[in-house]
PDB file as gemmi writes it, atoms N, CA and C in Angstrom:
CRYST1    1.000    1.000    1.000  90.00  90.00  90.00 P 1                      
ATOM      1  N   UNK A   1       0.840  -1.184   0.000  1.00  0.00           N  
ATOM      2  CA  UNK A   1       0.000   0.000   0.000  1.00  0.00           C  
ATOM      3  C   UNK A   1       0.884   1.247   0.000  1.00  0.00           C  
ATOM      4  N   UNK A   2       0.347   2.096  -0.831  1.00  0.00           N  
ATOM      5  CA  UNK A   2       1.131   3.650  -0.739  1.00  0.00           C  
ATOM      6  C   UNK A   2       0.823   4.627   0.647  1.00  0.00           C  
ATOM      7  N   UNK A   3       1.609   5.474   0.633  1.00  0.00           N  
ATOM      8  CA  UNK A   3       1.527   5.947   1.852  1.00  0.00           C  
ATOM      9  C   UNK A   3      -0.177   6.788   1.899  1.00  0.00           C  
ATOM     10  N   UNK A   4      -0.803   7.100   0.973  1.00  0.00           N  
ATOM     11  CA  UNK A   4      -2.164   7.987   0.851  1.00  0.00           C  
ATOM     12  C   UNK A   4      -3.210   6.842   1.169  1.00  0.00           C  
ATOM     13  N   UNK A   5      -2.741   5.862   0.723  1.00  0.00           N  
ATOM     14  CA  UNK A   5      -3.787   5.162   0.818  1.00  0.00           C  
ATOM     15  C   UNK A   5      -3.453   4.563   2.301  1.00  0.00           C  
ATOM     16  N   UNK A   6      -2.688   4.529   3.138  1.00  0.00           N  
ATOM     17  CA  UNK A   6      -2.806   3.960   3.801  1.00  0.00           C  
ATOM     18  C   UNK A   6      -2.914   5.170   4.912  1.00  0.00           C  
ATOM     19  N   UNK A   7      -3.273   6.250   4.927  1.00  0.00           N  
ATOM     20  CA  UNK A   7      -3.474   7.316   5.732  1.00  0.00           C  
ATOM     21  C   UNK A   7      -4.788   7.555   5.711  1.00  0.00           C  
ATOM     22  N   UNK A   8      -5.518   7.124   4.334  1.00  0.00           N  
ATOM     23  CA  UNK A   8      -7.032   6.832   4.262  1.00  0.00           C  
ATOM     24  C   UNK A   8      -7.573   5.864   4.928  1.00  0.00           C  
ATOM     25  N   UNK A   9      -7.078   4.690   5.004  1.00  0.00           N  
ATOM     26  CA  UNK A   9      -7.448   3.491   5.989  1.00  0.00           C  
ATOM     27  C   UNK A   9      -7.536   4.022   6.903  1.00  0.00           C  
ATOM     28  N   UNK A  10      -6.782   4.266   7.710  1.00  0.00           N  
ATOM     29  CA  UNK A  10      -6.339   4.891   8.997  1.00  0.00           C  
ATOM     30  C   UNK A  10      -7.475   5.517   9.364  1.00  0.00           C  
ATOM     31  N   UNK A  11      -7.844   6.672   8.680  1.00  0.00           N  
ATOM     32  CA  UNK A  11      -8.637   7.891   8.943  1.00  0.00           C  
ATOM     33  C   UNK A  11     -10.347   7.282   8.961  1.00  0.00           C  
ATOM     34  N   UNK A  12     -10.146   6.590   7.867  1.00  0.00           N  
ATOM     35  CA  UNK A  12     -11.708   5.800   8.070  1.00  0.00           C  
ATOM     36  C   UNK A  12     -11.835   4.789   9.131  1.00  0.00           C  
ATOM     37  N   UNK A  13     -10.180   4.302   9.467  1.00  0.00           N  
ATOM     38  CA  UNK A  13     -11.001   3.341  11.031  1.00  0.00           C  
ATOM     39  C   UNK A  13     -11.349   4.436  12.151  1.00  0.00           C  
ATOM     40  N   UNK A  14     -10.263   5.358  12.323  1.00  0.00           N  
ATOM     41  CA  UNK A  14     -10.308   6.473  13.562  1.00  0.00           C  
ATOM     42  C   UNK A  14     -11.902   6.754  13.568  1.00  0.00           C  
ATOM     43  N   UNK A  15     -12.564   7.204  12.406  1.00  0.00           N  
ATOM     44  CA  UNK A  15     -13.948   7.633  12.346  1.00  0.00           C  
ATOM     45  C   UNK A  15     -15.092   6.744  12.527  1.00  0.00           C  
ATOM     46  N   UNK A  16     -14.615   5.193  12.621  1.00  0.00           N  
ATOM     47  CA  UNK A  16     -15.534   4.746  13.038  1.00  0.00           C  
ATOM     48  C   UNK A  16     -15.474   4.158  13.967  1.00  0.00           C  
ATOM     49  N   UNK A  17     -14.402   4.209  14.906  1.00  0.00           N  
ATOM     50  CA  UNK A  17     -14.011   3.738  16.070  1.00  0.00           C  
ATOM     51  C   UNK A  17     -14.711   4.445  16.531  1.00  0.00           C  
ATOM     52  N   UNK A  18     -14.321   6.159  16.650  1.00  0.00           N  
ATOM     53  CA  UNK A  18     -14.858   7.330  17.695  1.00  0.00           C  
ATOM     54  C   UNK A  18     -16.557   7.537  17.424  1.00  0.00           C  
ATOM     55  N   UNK A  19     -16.897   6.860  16.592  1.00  0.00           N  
ATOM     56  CA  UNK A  19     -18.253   7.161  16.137  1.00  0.00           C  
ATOM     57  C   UNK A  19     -19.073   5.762  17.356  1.00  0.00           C  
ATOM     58  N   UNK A  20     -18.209   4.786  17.321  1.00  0.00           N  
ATOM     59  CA  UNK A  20     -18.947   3.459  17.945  1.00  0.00           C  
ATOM     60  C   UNK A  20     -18.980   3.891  19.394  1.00  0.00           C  
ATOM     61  N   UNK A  21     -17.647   4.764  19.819  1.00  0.00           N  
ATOM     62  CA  UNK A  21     -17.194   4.624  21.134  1.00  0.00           C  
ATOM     63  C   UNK A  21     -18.165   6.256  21.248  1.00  0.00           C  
ATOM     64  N   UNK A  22     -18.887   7.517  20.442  1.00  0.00           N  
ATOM     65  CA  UNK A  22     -19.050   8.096  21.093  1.00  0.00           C  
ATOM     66  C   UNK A  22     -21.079   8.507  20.544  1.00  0.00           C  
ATOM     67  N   UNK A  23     -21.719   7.588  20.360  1.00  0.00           N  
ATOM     68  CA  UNK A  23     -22.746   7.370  19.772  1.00  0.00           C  
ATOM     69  C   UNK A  23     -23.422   6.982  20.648  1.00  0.00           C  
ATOM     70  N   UNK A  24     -24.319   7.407  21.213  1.00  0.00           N  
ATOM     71  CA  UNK A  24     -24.974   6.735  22.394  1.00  0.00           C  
ATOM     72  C   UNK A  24     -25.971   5.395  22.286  1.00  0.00           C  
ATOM     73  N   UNK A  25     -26.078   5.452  20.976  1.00  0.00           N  
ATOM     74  CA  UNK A  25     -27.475   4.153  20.750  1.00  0.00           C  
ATOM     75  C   UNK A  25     -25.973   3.381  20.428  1.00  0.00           C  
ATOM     76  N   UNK A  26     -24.336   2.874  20.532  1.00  0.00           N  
ATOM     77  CA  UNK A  26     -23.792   1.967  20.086  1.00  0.00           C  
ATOM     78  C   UNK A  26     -23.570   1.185  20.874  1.00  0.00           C  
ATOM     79  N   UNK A  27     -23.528   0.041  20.955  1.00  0.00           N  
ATOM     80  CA  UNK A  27     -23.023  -0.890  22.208  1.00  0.00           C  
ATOM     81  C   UNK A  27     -21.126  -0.475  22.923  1.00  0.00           C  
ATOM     82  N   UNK A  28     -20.440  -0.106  21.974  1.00  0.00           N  
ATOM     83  CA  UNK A  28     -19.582   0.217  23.008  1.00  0.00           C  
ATOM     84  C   UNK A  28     -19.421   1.381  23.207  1.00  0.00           C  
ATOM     85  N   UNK A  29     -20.725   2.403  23.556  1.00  0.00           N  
ATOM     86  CA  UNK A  29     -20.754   3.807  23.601  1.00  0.00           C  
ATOM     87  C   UNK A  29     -19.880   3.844  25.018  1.00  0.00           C  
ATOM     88  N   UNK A  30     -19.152   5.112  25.306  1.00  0.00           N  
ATOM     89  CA  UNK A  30     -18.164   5.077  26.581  1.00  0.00           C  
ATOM     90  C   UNK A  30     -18.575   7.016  26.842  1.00  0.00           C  
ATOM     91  N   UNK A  31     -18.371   7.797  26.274  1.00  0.00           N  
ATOM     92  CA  UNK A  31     -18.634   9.312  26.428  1.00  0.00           C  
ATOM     93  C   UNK A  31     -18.856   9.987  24.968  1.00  0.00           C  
ATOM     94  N   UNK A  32     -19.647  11.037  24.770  1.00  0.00           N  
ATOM     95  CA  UNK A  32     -20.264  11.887  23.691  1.00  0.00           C  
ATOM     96  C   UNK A  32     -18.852  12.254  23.329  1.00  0.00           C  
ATOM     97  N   UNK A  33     -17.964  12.673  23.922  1.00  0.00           N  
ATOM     98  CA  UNK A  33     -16.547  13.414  23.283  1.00  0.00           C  
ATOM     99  C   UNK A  33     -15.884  13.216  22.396  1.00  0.00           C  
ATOM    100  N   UNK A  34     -15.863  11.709  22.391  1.00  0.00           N  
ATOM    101  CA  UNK A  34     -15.527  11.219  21.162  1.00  0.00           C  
ATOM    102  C   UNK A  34     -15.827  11.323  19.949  1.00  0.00           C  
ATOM    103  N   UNK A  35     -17.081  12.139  19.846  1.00  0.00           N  
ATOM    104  CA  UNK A  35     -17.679  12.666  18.469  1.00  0.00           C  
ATOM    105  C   UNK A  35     -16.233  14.000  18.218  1.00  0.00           C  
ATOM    106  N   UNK A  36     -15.707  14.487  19.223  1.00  0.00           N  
ATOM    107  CA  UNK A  36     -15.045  15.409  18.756  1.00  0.00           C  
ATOM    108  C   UNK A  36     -13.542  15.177  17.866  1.00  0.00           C  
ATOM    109  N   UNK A  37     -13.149  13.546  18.588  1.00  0.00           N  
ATOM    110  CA  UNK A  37     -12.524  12.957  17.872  1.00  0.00           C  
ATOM    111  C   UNK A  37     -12.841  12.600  16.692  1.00  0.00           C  
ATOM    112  N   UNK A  38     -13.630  12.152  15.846  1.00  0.00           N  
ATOM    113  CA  UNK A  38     -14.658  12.230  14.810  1.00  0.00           C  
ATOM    114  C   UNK A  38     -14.005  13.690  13.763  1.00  0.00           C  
ATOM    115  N   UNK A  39     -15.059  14.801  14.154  1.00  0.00           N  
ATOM    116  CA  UNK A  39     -14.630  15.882  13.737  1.00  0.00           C  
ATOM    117  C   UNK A  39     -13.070  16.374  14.017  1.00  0.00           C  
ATOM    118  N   UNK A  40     -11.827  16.091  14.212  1.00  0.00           N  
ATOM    119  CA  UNK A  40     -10.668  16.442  14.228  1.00  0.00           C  
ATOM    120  C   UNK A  40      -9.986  15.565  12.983  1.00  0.00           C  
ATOM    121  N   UNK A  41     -10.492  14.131  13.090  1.00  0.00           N  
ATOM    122  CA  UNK A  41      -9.843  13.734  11.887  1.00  0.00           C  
ATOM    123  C   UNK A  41     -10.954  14.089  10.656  1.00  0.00           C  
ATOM    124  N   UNK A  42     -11.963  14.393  10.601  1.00  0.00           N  
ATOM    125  CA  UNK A  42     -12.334  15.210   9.456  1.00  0.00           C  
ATOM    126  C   UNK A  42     -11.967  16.527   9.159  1.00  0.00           C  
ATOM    127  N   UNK A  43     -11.720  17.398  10.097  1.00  0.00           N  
ATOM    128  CA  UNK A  43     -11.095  18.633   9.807  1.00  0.00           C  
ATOM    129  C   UNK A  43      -9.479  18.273   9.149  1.00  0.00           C  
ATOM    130  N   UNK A  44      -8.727  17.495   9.624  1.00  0.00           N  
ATOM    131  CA  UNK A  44      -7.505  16.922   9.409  1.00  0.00           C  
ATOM    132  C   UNK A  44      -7.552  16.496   7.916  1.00  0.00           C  
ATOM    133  N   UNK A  45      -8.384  16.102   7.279  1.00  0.00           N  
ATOM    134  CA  UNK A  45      -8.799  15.532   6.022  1.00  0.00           C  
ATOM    135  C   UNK A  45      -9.058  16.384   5.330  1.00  0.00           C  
ATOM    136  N   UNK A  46     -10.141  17.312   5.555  1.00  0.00           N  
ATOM    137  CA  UNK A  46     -10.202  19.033   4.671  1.00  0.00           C  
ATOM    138  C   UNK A  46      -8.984  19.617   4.316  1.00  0.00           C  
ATOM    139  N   UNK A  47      -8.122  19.513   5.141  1.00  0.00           N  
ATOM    140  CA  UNK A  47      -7.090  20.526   5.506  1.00  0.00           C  
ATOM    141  C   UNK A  47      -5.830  20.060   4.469  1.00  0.00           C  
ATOM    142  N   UNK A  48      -5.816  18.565   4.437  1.00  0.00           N  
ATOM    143  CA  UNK A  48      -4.785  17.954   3.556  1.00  0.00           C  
ATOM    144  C   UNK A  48      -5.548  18.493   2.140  1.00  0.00           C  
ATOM    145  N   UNK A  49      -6.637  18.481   2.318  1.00  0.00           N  
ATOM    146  CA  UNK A  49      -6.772  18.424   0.609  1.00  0.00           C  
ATOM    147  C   UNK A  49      -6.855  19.343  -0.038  1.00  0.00           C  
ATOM    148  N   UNK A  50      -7.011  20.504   0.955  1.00  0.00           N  
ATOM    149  CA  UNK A  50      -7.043  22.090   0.301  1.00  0.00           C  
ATOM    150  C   UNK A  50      -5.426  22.193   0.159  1.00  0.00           C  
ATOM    151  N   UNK A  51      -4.490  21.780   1.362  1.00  0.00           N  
ATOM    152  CA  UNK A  51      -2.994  22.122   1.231  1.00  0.00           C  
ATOM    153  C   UNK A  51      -2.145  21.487   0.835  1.00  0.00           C  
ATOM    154  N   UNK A  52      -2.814  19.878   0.432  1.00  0.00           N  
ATOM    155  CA  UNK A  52      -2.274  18.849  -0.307  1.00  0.00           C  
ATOM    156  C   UNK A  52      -0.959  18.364   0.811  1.00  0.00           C  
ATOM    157  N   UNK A  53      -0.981  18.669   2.085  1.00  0.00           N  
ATOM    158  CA  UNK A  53       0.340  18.187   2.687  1.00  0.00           C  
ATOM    159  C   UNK A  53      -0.826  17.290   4.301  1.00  0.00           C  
ATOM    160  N   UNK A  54      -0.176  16.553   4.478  1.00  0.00           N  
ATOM    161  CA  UNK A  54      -0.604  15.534   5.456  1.00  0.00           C  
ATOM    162  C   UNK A  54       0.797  15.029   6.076  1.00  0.00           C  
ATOM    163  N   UNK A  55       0.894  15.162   7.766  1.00  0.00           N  
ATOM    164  CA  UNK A  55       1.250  15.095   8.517  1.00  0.00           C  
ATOM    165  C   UNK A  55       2.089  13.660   8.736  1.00  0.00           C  
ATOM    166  N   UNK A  56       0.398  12.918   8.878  1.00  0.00           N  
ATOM    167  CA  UNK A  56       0.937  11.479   8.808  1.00  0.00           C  
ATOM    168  C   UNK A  56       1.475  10.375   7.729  1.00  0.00           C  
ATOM    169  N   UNK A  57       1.143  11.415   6.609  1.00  0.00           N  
ATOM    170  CA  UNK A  57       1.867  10.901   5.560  1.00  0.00           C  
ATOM    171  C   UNK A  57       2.994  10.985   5.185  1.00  0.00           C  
ATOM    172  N   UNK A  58       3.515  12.133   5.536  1.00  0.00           N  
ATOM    173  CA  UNK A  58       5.034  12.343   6.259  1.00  0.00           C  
ATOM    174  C   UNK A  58       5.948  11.484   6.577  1.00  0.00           C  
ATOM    175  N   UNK A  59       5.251  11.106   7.908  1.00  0.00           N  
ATOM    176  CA  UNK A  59       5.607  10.438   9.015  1.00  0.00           C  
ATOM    177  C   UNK A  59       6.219   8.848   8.271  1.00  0.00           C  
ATOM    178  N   UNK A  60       4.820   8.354   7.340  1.00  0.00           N  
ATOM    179  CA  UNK A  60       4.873   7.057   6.759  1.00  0.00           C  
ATOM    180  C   UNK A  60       6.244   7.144   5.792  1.00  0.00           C  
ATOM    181  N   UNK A  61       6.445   8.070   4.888  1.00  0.00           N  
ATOM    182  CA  UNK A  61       7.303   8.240   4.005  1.00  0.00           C  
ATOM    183  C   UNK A  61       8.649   8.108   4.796  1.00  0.00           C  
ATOM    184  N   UNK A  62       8.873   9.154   6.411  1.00  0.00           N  
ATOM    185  CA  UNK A  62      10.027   8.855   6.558  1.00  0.00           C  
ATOM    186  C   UNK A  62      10.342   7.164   6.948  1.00  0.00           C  
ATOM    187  N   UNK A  63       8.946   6.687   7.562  1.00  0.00           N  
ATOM    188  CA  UNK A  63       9.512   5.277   7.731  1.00  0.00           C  
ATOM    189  C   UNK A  63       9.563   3.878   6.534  1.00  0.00           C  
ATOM    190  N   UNK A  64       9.885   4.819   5.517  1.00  0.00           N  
ATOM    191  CA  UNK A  64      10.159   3.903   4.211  1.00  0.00           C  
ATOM    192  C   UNK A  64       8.815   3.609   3.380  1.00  0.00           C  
ATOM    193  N   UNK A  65       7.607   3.536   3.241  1.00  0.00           N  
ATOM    194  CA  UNK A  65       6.489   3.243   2.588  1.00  0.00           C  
ATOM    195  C   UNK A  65       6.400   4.493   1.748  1.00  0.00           C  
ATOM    196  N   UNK A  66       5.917   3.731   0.662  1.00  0.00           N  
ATOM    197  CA  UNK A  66       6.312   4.758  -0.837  1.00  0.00           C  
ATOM    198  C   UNK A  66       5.239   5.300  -0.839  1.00  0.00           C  
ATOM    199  N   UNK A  67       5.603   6.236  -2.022  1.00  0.00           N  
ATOM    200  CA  UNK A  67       4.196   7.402  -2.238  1.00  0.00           C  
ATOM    201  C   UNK A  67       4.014   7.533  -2.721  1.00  0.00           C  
ATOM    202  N   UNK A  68       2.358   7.607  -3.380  1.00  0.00           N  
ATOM    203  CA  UNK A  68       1.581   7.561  -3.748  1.00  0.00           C  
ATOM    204  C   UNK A  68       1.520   8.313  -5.066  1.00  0.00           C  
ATOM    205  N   UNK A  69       0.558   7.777  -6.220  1.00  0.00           N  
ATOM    206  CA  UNK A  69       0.761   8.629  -7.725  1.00  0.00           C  
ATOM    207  C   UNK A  69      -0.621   9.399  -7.231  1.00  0.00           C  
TER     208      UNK A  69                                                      
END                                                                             
């Protein structure tokens, strides 16, 4: 996997983790806050795509995983 795509994985589990954990009708609901986690990696996602630069994609590149066409 390229490094974009695998920063997309990522971002779509984070969102549905924090969505299970902060959803009150979910079985492993734990606190509402977690919706805010939710909205941070969607703001995080806007933000790459207007400035085309991502953080954790960075991160992946310095630890050797190639990048993306």
């Amino acid at each position: 996997m390229s490094s974009w795509q695998i920063v997309r994985v990522v971002a779509g589990f984070f969102i549905l983790l924090s969505l299970l954990l902060g959803v009150p009708g979910s079985p492993l609901f734990i606190n509402q806050w977690w919706l805010a986690f939710t909205a941070f990696v969607g703001i995080n996602l806007l933000q790459s795509g207007f400035s085309k630069w991502c953080l954790m994609e960075s991160i992946l590149r310095k630890f050797g995983v190639r990048a993306g066409c």
